[in-house]
N, CA, C and O atoms as a GROMACS GRO file, in nm:
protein
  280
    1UNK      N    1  -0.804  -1.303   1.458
    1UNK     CA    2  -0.770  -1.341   1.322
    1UNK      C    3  -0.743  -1.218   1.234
    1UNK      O    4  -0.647  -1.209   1.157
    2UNK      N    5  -0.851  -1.110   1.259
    2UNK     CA    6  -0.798  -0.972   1.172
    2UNK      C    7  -0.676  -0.932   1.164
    2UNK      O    8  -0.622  -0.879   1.067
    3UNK      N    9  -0.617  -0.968   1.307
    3UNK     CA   10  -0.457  -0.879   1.351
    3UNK      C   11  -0.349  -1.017   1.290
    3UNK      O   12  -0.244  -1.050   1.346
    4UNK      N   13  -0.383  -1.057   1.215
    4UNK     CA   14  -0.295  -1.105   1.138
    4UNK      C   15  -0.289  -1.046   1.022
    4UNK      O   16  -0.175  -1.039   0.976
    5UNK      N   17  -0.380  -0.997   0.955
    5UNK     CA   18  -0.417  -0.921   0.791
    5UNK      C   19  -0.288  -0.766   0.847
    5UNK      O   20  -0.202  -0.710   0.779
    6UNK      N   21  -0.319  -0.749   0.961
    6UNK     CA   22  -0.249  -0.652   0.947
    6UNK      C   23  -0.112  -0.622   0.987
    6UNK      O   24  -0.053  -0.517   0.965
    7UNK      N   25  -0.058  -0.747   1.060
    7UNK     CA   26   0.072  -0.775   1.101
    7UNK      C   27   0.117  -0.809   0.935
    7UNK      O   28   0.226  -0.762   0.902
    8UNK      N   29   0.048  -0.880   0.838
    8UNK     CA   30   0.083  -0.876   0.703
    8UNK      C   31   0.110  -0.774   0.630
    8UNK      O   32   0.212  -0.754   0.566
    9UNK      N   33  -0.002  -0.694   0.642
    9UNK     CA   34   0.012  -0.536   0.597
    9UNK      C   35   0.152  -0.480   0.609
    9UNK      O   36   0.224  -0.432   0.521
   10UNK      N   37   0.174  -0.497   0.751
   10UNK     CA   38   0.279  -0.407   0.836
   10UNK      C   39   0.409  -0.464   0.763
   10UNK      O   40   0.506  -0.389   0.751
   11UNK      N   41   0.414  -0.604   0.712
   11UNK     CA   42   0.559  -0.692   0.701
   11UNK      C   43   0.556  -0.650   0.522
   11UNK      O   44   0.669  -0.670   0.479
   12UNK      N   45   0.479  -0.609   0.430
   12UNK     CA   46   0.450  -0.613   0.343
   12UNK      C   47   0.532  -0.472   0.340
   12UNK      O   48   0.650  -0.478   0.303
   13UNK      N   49   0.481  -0.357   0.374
   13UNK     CA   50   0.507  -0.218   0.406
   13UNK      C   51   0.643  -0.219   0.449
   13UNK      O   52   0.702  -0.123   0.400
   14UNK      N   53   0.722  -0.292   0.525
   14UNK     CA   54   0.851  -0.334   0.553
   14UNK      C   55   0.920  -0.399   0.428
   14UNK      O   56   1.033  -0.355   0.408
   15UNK      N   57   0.876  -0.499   0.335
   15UNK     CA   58   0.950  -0.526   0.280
   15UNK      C   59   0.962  -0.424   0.162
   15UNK      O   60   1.065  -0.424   0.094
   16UNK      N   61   0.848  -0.328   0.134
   16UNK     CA   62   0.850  -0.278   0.033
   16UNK      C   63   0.981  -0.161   0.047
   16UNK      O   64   1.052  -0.122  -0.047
   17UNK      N   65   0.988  -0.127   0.158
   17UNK     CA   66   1.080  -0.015   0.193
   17UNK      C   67   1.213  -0.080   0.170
   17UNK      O   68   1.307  -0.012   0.211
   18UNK      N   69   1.237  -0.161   0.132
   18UNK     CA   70   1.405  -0.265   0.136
   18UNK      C   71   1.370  -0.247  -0.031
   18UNK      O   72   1.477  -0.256  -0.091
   19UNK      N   73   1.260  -0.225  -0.124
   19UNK     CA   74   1.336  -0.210  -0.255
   19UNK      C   75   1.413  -0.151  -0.301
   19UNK      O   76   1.436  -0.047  -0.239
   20UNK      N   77   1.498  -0.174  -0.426
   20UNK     CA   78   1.579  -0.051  -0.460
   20UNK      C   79   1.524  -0.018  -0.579
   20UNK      O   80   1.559   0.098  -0.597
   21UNK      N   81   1.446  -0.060  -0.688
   21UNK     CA   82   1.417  -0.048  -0.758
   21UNK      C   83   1.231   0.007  -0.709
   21UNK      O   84   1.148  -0.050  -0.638
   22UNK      N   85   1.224   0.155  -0.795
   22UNK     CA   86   1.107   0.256  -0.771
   22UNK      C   87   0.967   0.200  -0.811
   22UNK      O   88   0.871   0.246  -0.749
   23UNK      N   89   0.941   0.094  -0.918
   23UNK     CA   90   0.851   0.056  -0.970
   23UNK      C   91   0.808  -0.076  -0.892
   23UNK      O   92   0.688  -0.101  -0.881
   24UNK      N   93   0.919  -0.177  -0.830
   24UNK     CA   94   0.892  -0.263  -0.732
   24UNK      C   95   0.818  -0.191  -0.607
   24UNK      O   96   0.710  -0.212  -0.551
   25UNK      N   97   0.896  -0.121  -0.592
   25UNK     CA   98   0.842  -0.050  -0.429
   25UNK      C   99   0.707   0.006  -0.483
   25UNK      O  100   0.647   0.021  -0.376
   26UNK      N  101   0.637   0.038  -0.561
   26UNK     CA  102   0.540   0.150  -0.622
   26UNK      C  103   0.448  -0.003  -0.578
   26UNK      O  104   0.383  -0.006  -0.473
   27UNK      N  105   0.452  -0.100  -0.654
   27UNK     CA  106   0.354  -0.213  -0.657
   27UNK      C  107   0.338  -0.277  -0.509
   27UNK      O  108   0.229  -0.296  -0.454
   28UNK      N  109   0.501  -0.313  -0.440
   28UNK     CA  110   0.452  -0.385  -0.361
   28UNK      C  111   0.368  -0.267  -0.239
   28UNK      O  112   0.266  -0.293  -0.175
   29UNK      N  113   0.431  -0.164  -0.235
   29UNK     CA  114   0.358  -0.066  -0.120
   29UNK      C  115   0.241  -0.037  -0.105
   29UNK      O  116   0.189   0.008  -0.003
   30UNK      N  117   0.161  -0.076  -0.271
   30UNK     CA  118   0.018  -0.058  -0.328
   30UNK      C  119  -0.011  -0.158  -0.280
   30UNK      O  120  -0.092  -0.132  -0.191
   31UNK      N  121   0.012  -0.290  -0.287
   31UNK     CA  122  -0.052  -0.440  -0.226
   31UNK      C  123  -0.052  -0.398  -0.101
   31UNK      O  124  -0.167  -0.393  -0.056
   32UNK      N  125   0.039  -0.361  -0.017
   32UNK     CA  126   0.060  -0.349   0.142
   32UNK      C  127  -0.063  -0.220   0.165
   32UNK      O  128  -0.180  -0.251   0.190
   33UNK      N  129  -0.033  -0.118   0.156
   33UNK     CA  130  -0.198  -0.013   0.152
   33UNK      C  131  -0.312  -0.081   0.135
   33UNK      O  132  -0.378  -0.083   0.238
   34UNK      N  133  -0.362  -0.142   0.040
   34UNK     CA  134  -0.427  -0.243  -0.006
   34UNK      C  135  -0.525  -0.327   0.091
   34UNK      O  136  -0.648  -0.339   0.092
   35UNK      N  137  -0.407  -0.388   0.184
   35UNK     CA  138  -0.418  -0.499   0.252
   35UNK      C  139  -0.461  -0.404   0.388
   35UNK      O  140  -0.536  -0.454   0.471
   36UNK      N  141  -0.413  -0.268   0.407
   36UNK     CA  142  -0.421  -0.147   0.533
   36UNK      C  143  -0.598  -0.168   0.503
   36UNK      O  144  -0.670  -0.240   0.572
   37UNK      N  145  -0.635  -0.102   0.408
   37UNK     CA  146  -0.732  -0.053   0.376
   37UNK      C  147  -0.868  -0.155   0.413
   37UNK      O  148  -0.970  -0.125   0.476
   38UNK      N  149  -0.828  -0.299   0.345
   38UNK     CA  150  -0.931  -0.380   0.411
   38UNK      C  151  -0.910  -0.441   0.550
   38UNK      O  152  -1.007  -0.508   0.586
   39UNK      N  153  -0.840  -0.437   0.611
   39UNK     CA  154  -0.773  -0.435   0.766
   39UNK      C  155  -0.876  -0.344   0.830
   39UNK      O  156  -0.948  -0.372   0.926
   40UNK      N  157  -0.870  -0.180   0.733
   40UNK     CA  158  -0.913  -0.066   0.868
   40UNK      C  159  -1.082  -0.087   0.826
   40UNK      O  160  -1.170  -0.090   0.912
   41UNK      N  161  -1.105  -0.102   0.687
   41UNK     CA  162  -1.258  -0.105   0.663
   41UNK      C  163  -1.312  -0.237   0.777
   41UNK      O  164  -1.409  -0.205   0.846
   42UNK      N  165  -1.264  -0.357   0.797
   42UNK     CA  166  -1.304  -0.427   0.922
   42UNK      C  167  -1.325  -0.390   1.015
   42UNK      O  168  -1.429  -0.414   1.077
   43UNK      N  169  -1.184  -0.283   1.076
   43UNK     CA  170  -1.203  -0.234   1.168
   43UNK      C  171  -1.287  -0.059   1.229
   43UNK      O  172  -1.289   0.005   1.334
   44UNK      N  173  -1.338  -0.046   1.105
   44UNK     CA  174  -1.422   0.086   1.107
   44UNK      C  175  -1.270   0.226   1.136
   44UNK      O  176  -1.289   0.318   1.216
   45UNK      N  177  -1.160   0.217   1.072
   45UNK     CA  178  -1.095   0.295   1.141
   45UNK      C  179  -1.045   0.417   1.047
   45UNK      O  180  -0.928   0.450   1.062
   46UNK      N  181  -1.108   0.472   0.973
   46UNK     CA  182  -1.156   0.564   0.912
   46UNK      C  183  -1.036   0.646   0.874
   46UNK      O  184  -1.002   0.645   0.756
   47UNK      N  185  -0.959   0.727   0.977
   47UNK     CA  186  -0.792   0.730   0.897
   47UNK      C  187  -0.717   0.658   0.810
   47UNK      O  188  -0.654   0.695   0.710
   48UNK      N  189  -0.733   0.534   0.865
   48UNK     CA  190  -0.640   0.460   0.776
   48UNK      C  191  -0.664   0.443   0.678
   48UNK      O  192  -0.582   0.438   0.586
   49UNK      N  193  -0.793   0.429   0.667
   49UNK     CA  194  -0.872   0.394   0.506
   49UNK      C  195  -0.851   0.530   0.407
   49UNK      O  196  -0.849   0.511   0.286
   50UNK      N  197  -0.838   0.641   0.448
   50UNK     CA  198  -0.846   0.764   0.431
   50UNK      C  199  -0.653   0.750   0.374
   50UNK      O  200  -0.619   0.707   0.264
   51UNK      N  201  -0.566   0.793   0.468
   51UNK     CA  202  -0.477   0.767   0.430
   51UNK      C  203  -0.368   0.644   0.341
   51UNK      O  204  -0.261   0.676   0.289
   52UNK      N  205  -0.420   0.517   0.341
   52UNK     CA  206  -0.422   0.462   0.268
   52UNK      C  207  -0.448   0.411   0.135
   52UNK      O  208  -0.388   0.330   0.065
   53UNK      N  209  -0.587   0.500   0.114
   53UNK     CA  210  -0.624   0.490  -0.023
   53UNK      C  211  -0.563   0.599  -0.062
   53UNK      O  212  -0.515   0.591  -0.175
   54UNK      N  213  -0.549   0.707  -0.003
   54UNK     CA  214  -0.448   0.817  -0.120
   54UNK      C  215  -0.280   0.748  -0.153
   54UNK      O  216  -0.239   0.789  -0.262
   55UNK      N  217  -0.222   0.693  -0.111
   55UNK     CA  218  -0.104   0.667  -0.119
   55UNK      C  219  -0.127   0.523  -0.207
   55UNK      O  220  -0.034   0.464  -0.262
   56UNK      N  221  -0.263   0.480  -0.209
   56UNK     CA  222  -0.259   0.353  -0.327
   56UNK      C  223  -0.247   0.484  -0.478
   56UNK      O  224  -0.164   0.484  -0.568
   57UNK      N  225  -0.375   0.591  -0.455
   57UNK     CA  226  -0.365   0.632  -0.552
   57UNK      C  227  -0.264   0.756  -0.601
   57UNK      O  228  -0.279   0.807  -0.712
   58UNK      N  229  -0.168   0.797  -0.514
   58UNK     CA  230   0.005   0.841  -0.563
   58UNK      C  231   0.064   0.738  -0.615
   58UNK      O  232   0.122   0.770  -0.719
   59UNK      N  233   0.077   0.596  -0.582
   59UNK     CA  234   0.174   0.505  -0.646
   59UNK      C  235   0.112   0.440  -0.759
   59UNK      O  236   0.178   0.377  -0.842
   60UNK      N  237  -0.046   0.459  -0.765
   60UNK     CA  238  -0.062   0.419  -0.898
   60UNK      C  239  -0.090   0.502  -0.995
   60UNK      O  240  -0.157   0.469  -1.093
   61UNK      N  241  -0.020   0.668  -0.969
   61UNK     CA  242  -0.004   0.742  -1.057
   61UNK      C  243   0.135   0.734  -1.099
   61UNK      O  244   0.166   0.719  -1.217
   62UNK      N  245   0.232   0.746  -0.991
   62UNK     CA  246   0.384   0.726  -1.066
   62UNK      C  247   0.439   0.567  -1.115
   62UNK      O  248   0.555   0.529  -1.131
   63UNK      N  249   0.347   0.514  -1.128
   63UNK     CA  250   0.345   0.367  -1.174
   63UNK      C  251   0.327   0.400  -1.316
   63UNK      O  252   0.409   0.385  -1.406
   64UNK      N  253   0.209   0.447  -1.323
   64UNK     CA  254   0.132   0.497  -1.473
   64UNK      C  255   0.274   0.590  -1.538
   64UNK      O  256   0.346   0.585  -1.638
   65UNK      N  257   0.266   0.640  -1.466
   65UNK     CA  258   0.399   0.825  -1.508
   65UNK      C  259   0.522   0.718  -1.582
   65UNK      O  260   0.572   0.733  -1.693
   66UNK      N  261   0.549   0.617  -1.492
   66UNK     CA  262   0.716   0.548  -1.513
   66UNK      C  263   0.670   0.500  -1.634
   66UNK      O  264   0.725   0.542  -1.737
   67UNK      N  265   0.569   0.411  -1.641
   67UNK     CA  266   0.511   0.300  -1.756
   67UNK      C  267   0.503   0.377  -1.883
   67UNK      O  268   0.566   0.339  -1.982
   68UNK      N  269   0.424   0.490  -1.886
   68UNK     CA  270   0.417   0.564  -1.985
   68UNK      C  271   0.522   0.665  -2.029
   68UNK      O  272   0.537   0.712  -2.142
   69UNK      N  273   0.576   0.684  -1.943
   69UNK     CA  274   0.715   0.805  -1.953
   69UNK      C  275   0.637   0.919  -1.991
   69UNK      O  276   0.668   0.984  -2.091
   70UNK      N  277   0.510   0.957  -1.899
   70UNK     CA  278   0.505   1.055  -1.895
   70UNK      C  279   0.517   1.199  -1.813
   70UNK      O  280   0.495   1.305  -1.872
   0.00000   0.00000   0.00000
């Protein structure tokens, strides 16, 4: 049942890469990490959680950056 959360992950992470617009892709790639992160914390897999939560928290800095124009 887990390896479905993450075949989601994976299709999520796929669709986000088909945006064209920077602030779509910023959100949906954050949901898809998101979804990595409690996937790998199930699975004790310690990279992913690692690399995943930094790339939630790059896109929810240039999320902030776009929103604010700063």
């Amino acid at each position: 049942m887990i390896d479905y959360l993450g075949y989601a992950a994976s299709l999520a992470i796929l669709i986000s890469m088909l945006m064209k617009d920077m602030i779509k892709f910023r959100v949906v790639n954050t949901l898809a990490c998101t979804m990595f992160v409690i996937y790998s914390v199930i699975r004790k897999d310690n990279p992913i959680i690692f690399l995943n939560s930094l790339v939630i928290i790059i896109n929810l800095v240039f999320i902030v950056r776009a929103k604010y124009k700063i």
